[in-house]
C-alpha positions in Angstrom: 200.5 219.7 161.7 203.8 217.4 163.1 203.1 213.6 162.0 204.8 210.9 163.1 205.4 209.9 159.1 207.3 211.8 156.4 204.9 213.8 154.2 205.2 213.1 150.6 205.4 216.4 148.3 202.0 216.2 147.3 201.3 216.6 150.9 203.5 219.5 152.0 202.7 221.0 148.2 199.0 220.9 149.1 199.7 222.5 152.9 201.9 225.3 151.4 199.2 226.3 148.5 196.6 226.4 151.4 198.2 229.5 152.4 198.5 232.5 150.4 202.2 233.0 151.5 203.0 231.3 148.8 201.9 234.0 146.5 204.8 235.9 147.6 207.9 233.8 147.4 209.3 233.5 144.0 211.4 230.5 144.9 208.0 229.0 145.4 206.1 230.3 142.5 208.6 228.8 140.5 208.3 225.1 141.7 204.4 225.3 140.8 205.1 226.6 137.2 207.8 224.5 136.7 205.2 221.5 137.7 203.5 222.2 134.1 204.2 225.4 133.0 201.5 225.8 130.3 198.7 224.5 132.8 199.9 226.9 135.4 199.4 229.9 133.0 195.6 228.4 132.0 194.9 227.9 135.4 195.6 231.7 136.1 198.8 231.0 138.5 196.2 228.6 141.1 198.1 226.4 142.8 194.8 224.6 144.3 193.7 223.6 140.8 197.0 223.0 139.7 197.7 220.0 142.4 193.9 219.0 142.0 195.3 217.5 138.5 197.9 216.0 139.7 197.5 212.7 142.2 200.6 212.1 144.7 202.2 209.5 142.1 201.5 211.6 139.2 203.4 214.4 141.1 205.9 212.5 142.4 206.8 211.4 138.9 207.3 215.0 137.3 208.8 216.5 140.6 211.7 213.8 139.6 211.5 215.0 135.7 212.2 218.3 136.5 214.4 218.0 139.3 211.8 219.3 141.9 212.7 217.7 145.6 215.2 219.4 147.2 213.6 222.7 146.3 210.3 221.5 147.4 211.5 220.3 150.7 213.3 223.9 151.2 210.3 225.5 150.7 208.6 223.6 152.8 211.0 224.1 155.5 210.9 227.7 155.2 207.2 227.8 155.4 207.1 226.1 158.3 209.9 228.3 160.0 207.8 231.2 158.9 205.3 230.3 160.8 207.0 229.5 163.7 208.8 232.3 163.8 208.6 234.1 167.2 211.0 236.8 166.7 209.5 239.2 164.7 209.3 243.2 164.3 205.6 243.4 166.2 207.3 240.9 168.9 209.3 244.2 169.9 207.5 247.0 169.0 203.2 246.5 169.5 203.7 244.1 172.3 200.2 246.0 173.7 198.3 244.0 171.3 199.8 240.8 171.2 197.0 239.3 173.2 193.9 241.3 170.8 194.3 241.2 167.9 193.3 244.2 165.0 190.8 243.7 162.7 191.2 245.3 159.5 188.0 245.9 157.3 187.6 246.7 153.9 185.1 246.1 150.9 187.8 244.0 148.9 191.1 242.5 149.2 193.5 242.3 146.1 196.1 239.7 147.2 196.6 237.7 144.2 194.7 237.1 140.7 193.5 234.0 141.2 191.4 235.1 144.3 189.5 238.0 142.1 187.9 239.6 145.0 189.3 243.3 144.2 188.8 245.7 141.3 191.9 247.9 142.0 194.1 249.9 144.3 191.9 250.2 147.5 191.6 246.6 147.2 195.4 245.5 146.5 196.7 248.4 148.6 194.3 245.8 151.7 196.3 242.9 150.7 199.4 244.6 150.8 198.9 245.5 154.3 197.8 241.8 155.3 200.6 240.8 153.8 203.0 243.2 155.8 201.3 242.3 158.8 202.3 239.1 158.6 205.8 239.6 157.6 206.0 242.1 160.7 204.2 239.9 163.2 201.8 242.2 163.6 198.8 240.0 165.2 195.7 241.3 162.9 192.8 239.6 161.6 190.6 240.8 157.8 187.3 241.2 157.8 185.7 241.2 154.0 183.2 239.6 151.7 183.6 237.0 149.4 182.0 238.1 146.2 180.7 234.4 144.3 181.1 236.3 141.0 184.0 239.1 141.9 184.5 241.9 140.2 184.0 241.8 136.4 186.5 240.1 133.2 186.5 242.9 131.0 186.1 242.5 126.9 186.5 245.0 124.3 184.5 244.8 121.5 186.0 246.0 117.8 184.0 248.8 118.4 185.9 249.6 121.4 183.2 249.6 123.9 183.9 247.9 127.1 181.7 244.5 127.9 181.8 243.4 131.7 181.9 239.4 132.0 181.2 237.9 135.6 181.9 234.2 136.2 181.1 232.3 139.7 184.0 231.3 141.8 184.4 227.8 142.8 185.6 227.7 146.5 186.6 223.8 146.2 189.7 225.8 144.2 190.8 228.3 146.2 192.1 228.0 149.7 189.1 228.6 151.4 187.5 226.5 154.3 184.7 227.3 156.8 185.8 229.1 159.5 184.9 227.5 162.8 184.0 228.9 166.3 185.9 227.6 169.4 183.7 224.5 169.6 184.7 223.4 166.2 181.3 224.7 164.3 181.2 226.5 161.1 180.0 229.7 161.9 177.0 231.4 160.4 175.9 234.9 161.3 172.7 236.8 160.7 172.0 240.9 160.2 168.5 242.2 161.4 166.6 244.1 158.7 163.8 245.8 158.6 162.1 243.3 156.4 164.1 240.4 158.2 167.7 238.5 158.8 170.0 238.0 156.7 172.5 235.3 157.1 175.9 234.8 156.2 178.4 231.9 156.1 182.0 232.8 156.8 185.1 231.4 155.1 188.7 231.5 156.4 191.7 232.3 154.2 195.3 232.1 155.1 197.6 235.0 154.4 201.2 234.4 156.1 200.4 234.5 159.6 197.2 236.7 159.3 193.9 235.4 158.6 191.3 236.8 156.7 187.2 235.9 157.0 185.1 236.9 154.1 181.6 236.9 154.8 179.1 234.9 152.1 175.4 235.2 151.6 174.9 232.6 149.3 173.5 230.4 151.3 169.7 227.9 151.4 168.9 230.1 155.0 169.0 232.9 152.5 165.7 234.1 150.2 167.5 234.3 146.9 167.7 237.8 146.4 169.9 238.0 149.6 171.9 235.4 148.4 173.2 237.6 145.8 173.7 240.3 148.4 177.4 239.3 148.2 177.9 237.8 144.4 179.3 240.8 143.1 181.8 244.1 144.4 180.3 247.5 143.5 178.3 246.0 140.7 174.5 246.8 142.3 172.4 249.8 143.3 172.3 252.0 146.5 170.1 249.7 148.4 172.3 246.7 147.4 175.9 248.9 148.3 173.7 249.7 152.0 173.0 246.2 152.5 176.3 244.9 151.6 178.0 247.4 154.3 175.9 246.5 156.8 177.0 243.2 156.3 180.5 244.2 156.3 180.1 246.3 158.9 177.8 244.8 161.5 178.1 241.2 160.2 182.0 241.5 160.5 181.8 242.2 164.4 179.5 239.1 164.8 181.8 236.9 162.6 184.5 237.9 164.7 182.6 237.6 167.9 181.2 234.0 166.8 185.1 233.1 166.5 185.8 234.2 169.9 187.9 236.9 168.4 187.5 240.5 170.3 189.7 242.9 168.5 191.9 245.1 170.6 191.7 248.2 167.4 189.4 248.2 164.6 190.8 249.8 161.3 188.2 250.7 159.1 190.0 251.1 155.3 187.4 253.2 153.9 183.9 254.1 155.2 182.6 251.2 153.7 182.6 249.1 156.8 181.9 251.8 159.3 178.5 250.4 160.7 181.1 248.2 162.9 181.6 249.9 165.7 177.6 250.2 165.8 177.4 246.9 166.9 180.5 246.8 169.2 179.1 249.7 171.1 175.1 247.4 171.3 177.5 244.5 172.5 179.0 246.2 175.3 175.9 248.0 175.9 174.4 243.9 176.3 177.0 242.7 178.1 178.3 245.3 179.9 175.4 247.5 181.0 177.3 250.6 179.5 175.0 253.8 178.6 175.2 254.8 174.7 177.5 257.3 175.7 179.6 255.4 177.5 179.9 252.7 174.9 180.4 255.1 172.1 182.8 256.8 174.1 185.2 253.4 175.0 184.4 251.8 171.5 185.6 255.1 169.9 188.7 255.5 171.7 189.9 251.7 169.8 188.5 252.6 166.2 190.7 254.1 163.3 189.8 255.3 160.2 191.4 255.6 156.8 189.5 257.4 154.2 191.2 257.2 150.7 188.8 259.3 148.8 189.8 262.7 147.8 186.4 263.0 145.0 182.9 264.2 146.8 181.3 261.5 144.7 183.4 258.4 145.6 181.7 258.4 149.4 178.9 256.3 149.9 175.7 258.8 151.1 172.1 257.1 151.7 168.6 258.2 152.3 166.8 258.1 155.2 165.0 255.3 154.1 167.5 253.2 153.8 169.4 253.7 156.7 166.1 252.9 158.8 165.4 249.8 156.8 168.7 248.0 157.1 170.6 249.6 160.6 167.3 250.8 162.2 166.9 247.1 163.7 170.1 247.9 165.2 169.7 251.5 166.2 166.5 250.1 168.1 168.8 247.9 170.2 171.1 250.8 171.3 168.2 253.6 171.9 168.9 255.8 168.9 165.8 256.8 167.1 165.9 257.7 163.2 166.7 261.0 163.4 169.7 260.5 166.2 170.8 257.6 163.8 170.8 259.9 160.8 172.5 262.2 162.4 176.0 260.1 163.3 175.6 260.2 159.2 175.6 263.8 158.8 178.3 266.3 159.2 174.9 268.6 160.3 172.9 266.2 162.5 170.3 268.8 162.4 169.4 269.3 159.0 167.2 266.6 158.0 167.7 267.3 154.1 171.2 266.1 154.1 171.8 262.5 153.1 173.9 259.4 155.4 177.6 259.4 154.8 179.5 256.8 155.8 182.4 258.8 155.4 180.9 260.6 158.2 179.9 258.0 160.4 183.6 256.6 160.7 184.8 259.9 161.5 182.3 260.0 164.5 183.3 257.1 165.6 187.0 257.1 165.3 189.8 257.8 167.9 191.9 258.4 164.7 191.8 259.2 161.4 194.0 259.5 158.5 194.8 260.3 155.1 197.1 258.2 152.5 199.4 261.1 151.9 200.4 264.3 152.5 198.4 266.1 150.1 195.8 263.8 150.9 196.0 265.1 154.1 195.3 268.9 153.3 192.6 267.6 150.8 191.2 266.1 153.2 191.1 268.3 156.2 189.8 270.9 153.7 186.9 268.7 152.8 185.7 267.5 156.0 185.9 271.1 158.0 182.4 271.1 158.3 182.6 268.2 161.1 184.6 270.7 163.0 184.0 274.2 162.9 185.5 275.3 165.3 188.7 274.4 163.9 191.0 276.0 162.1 192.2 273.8 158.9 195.6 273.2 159.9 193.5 272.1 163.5 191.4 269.4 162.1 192.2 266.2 163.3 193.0 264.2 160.0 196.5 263.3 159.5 198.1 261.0 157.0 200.1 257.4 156.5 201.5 257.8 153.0 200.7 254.0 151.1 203.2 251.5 150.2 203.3 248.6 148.6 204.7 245.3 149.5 207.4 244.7 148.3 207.9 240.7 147.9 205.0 240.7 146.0 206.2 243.1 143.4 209.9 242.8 142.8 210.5 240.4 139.6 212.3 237.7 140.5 215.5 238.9 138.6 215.4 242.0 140.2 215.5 240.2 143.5 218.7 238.3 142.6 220.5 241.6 142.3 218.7 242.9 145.7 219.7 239.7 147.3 223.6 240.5 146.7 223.8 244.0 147.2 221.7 245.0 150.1 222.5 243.3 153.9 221.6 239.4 154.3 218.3 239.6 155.1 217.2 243.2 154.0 213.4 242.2 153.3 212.9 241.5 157.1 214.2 245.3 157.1 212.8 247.0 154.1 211.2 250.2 155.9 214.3 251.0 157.4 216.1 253.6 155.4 219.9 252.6 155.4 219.0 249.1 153.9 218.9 250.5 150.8 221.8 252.5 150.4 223.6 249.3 149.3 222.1 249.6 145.9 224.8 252.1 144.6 226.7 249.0 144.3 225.1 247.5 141.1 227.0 248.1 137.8 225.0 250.2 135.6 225.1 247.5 132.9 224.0 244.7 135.2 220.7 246.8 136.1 220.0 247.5 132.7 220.4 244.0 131.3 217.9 243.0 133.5 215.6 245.6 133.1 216.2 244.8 129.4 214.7 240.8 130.3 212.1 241.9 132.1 210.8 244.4 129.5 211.3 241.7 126.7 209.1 239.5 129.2 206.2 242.2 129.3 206.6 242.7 125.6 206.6 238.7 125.2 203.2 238.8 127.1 201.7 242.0 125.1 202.0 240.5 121.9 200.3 237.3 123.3 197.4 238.8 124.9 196.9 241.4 121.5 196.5 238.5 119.4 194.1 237.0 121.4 192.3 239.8 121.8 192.6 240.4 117.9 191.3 236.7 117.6 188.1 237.4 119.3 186.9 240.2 117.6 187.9 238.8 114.0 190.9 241.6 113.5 192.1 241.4 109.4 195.1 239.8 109.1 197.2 242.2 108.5 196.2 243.6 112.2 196.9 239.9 113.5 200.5 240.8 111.9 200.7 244.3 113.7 199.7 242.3 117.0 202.1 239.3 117.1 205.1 242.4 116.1 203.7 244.7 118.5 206.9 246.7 120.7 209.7 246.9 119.8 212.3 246.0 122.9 215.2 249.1 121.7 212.2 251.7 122.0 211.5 253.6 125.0 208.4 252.3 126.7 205.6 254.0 128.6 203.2 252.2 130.6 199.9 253.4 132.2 197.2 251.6 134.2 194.4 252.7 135.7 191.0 252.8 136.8 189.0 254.5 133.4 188.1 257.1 135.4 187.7 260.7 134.0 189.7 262.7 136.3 192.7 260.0 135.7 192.5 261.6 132.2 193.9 258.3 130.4 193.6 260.3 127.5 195.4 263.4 128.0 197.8 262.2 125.5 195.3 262.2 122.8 194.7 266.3 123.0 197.8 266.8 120.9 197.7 264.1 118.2 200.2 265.2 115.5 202.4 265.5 118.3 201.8 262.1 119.7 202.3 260.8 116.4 205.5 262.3 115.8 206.7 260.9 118.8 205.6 257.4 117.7 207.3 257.4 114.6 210.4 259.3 115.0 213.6 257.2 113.4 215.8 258.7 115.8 214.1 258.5 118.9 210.6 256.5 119.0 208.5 256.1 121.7 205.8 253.6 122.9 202.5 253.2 125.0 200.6 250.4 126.8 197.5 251.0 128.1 195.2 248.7 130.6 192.4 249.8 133.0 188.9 249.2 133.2 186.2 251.5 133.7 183.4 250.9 136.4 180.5 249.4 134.8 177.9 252.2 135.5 180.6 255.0 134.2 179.7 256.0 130.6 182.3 258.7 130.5 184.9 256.2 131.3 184.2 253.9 128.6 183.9 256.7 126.1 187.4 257.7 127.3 188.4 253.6 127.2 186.8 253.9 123.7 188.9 256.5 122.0 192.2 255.5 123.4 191.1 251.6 122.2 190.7 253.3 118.8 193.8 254.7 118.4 195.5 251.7 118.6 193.5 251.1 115.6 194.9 253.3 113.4 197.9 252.8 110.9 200.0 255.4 112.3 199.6 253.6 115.8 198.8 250.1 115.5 201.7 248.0 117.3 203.0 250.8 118.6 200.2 252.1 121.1 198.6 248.8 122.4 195.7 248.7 125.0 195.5 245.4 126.8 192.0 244.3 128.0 191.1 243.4 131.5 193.6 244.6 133.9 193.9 242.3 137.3 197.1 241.9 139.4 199.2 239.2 136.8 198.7 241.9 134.0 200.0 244.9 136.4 202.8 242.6 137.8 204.1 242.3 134.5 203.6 246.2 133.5 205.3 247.3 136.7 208.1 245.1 135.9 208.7 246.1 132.6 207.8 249.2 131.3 211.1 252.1 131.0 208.6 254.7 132.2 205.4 254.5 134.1 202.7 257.6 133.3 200.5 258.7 135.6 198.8 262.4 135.4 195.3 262.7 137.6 193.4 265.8 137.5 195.3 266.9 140.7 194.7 267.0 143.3 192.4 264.4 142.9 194.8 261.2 143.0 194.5 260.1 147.0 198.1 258.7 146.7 198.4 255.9 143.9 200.8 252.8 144.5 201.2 251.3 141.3 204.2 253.6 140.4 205.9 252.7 143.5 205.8 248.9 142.1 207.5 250.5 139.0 210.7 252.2 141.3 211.1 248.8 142.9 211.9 247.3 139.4 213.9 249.8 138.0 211.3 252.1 136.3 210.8 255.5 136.3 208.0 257.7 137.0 206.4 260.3 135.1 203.6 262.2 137.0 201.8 265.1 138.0 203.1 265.9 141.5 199.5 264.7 143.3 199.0 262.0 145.8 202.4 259.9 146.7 204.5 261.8 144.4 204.0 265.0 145.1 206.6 264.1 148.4 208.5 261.4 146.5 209.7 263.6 143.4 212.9 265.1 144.3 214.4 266.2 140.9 216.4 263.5 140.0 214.5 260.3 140.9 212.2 260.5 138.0 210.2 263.0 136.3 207.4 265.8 137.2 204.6 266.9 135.0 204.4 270.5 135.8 205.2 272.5 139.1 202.3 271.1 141.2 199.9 274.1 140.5 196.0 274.1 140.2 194.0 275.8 137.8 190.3 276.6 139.4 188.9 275.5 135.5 189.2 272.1 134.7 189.2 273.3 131.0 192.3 274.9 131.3 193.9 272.6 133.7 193.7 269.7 131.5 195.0 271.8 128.4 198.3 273.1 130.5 198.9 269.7 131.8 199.0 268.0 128.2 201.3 270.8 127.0 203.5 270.2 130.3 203.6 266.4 129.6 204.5 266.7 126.0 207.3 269.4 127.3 208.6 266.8 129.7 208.8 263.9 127.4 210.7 266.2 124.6 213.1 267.8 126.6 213.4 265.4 129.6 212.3 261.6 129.1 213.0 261.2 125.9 216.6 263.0 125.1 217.9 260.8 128.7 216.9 257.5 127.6 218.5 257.7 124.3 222.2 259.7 125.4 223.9 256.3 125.2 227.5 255.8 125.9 230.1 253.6 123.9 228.3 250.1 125.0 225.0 251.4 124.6 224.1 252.0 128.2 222.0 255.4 128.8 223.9 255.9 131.8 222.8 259.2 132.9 219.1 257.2 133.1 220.0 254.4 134.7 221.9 257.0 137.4 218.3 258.1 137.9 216.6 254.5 138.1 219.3 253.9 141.2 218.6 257.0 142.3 214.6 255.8 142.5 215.2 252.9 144.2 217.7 254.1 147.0 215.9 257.0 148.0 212.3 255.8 147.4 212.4 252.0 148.2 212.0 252.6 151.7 210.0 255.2 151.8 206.9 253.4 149.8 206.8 250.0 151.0 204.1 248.4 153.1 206.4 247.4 155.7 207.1 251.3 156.6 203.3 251.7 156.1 202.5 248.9 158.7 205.0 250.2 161.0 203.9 253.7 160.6 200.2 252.4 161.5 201.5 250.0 164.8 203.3 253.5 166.2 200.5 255.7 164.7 197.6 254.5 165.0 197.3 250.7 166.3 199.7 250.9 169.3 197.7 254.5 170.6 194.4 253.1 170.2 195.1 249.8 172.1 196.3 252.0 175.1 200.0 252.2 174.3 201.9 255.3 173.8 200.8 258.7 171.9 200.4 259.0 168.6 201.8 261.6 165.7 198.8 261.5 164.2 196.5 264.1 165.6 193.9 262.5 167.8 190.1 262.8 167.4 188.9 265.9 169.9 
């Protein structure tokens, strides 16, 4: 990229915003907004469109307005040591793969809102993980689709029934460009079918010093009905979900191999892509002569697997049918017949009534396999017996990596000012590493509340803004308009919860004791308030319905203002809920909840959490770094479950939450709370970041499937 001239800012501007890096420097966020503030807020934070607007003089005439140079030319500096940088965490420790790289598959990536190809946490939780990579120097490639229309914009209607909106993506705005094979070619790969090929272009976007390849049907080589194989995530039926794997899957390999990329590991984040190491095992069966067996043995013993999905329902199952239409083509080419292809699929390969699972399949053919937290762990070995019976359930070979979330990408900027002074120069290179952390003792209580004080007047600041436009659209009376522009109230204790809308998340467990709820609401002494986001999937009636009732609430005189829903829930809406609410809610049907990540973005701000003890906190709570709905036991009826857990949260909140946040001292400071919100940060910081995930994976998993040295994780028999 050297020149032999000085690039202008509109130049180096343009380079950095090719990159996603930028998405995680605040230093650098804040040069685009400060650009045009208003357009960067329309232009849902895209730093593409932004300088699109803008010619070089244009630019160069408001970077001198607003005082921009010298912090442009400092970004650009850093960037370009970033990149450079040689001396990195994966330098040291997963030197075996420094000259193959992993490839990391998944059905969506969530790495910032203005590239909407995610829905939620499987998706965010795979951007995260790019995005440690690259920090850590890990050498890894991503391997995904790019969905023209994404996942849906969700509407509300006034009756309170969700409305799904899809809108095409234009590519000439994001920071996309062709990918291109070692000769300089765009690349374009094609899937057999049954009924014929299927082609696919692939893009290229840069995250850090990983890159990621999205695969993209919509092409003229395409009949059009394939060329909306990849328009939309999880928006079609089975046969469209089958074909989109396989394209995943077995078009991912040949993207790769088109790029002259031959991965030393394969990470498969969910079953969704497991028709991959299909087609590594046909090409070194091709071009190696191997038997089946011997390819599936040597492709196994460099595959990993990370299966997320603790409900029977969430895996992906096919018909025979199917399968033979869209991998039979494949299964040809490798000598498996339809009945030894089913049967990778089935945790019985001899009982022809049960369905494909893909769930399955990357079990099969995985060296390694692992949960995403402890509990998730047990679940999961109790779920998936079958596929060893032989085994005792402590015996079965499914371990787990606890998530994490990355933490540049969550911290608020103000938060990282007092992180910056406290903790050693340089702690975010560190963040996984325990004693990094123990620094944050140091802040005066009053300094971490002030800013937790701006940051949950920013969130209410953006509430009120987003209520009245949602009131706007559906024609709310004005005296709702009213209720909506003076919605929260920054002195009241504030609850947040986001989620998918789906029933076992139990968004509306609140609701089952309404006089109670509403006492809380309006109590002089001691108020309490709730915002609510999520969407439900669009095929999930029970979701809406629960979507539904809690929208209607917020309705109501006794709530209006003080309960708020806000519509369509993307990464910019739970950035600024993570980083503002006193109290983050979260109580699954457990043990249901796989781990969850978006209360570990809450700890890193200075929130705490309030949750059944399922997925990650059920080994994060320790007594005094938040709080615990119930004591972690099941009831085998749902029924009953569901009424002990509401009576346990409204027990928490009256003896617990809400008596700690208002025991104020002399100055107003709650200190025995903000003793706990220290607490949370110290001890849990570390713990559920994606740097300590990455790591954990690289000595895990990555490092013993390249070859390296054994793994903790127990290996596949």
């Amino acid at each position: 990229m050297a020149t032999n001239r000085q690039k202008n800012i509109h130049e180096k501007l343009t380079e950095i915003a090719g990159n996603l890096w930028w998405s995680w420097q605040p230093e650098v966020t804040s040069i685009f907004r400060g650009i045009d503030p208003q357009r960067w807020t329309q232009l849902a934070h895209n730093p593409v469109k932004l300088l699109q607007e803008f010619s070089p003089e244009k630019l160069e005439q408001r970077a001198r307005e607003e005082g921009l140079h010298s912090s442009i030319n400092r970004a650009y500096r850093t960037w370009r040591e970033y990149q450079e940088a040689s001396d990195t965490w994966g330098s040291t420790h997963a030197g075996v793969l420094g000259h193959r790289q992993i490839a990391y598959f998944s059905a969506e990536f969530g790495i910032h809102e203005s590239l909407p190809i995610y829905s939620g946490g499987l998706g965010v939780l795979a951007g995260d993980h790019l995005k440690s990579a690259s920090d850590l120097g890990i050498p890894a490639v991503g391997v995904g689709l790019l969905y023209s229309e994404g996942y849906f914009s969700q509407r509300i209607d006034k009756n309170g029934w969700q409305e799904q909106d899809y809108a095409k993506i234009d590519s000439d705005s994001l920071p996309l460009r062709h990918a291109a094979d070692p000769h300089g070619k765009p690349v374009v790969i094609s899937v057999d079918t049954r009924g014929g090929k299927i082609f696919a272009q692939v893009w290229r976007v840069e995250v850090g010093r990983v890159s990621l390849y999205l695969l993209d049907t919509n092409i003229p080589d395409n009949s059009e009905e394939d060329r909306q194989l990849t328009a939309r995530l999880y928006g079609g039926d089975q046969r469209i979900r089958v074909r989109q794997e396989v394209m995943l899957g077995v078009g991912g390999v040949r993207a790769l191999t088109a790029l002259g990329i031959r991965p030393r590991v394969v990470h498969m984040n969910e079953g969704h892509s497991a028709f991959a190491p299909l087609e590594i095992i046909r090409q070194r069966m091709h071009d190696d002569g191997m038997s089946f067996d011997d390819a599936l043995r040597d492709v196994r013993s460099s595959c990993v697997f990370t299966t997320h999905t603790p409900v029977a329902a969430g895996h992906d199952r096919f018909d025979c049918g199917l399968v033979e239409e869209h991998v039979g083509p494949l299964a040809d080419q490798i000598g498996l017949n339809a009945e030894g292809l089913m049967g990778l699929g089935r945790v019985d390969p001899q009982n022809s009534h049960e369905t494909f699972c893909m769930t399955v399949l990357a079990f099969k053919l995985s060296r390694l396999a692992n949960a995403v937290s402890s509990l998730h762990g047990v679940v999961s070995r109790r779920m998936w017996a079958g596929l060893w019976p032989w085994r005792s359930e402590e015996e079965i070979p499914i371990g787990h990596i606890t998530n994490g979330v990355h933490v540049p990408t969550w911290l608020a900027a103000q938060m990282r000012n007092i992180y910056d002074r406290v903790l050693p120069q340089n702690w975010f290179l560190r963040s996984g590493e325990p004693q990094v952390w123990a620094g944050f003792e140091q802040v005066t209580p009053s300094e971490l509340w002030e800013t937790h004080q701006a940051l949950k007047n920013r969130l209410i600041v953006y509430a009120r803004r987003k209520l009245v436009e949602q009131g706007e659209r559906r024609g709310a009376s004005a005296a709702h308009m009213r209720a909506f522009s003076e919605a929260l109230d920054p002195t009241k204790l504030t609850v947040g919860f986001a989620r998918r809308f789906a029933p076992y998340k139990r968004a509306d467990l609140l609701l089952r004791e309404l006089d109670r709820l509403r006492d809380f609401i309006n109590d002089a002494a001691c108020p309490i308030q709730f915002v609510f986001a999520g969407k439900a999937h669009p095929r999930d009636d029970a979701g809406k319905e629960i979507l539904q009732r809690v929208f209607q609430l917020t309705q109501e005189d006794d709530f209006i203002g003080k309960v708020v829903l806000l519509e369509d829930y993307d990464i910019n809406l739970g950035r600024h809920l993570v980083q503002g609410v006193d109290v983050w809610l979260n109580n699954p049907r457990r043990p249901l909840e796989a781990s969850g990540t978006s209360g570990q973005k809450v700890v890193l701000n200075g929130g705490l959490n309030c949750s059944i003890l399922d997925g990650w906190w059920a080994e994060a709570f320790d007594g005094q770094n938040g709080f615990a709905i119930g004591s972690g036991r099941s009831h085998v009826d749902d029924a009953v479950q569901d009424a002990r857990d509401a009576e346990q949260l409204f027990e928490v909140l009256t003896n617990e939450v809400i008596p700690l946040y208002y025991d104020r001292d002399t100055d107003e400071l709650p200190q025995a709370w903000i003793k706990r919100m220290k607490r949370a940060v110290r001890t849990l910081g570390w713990r559920f970041n994606a740097d300590r995930m990455v790591m954990d994976y690289v000595q895990e998993s990555y490092v013993p499937a390249a070859g390296g040295l054994s793994c903790k994780i127990v290996p596949m028999p």
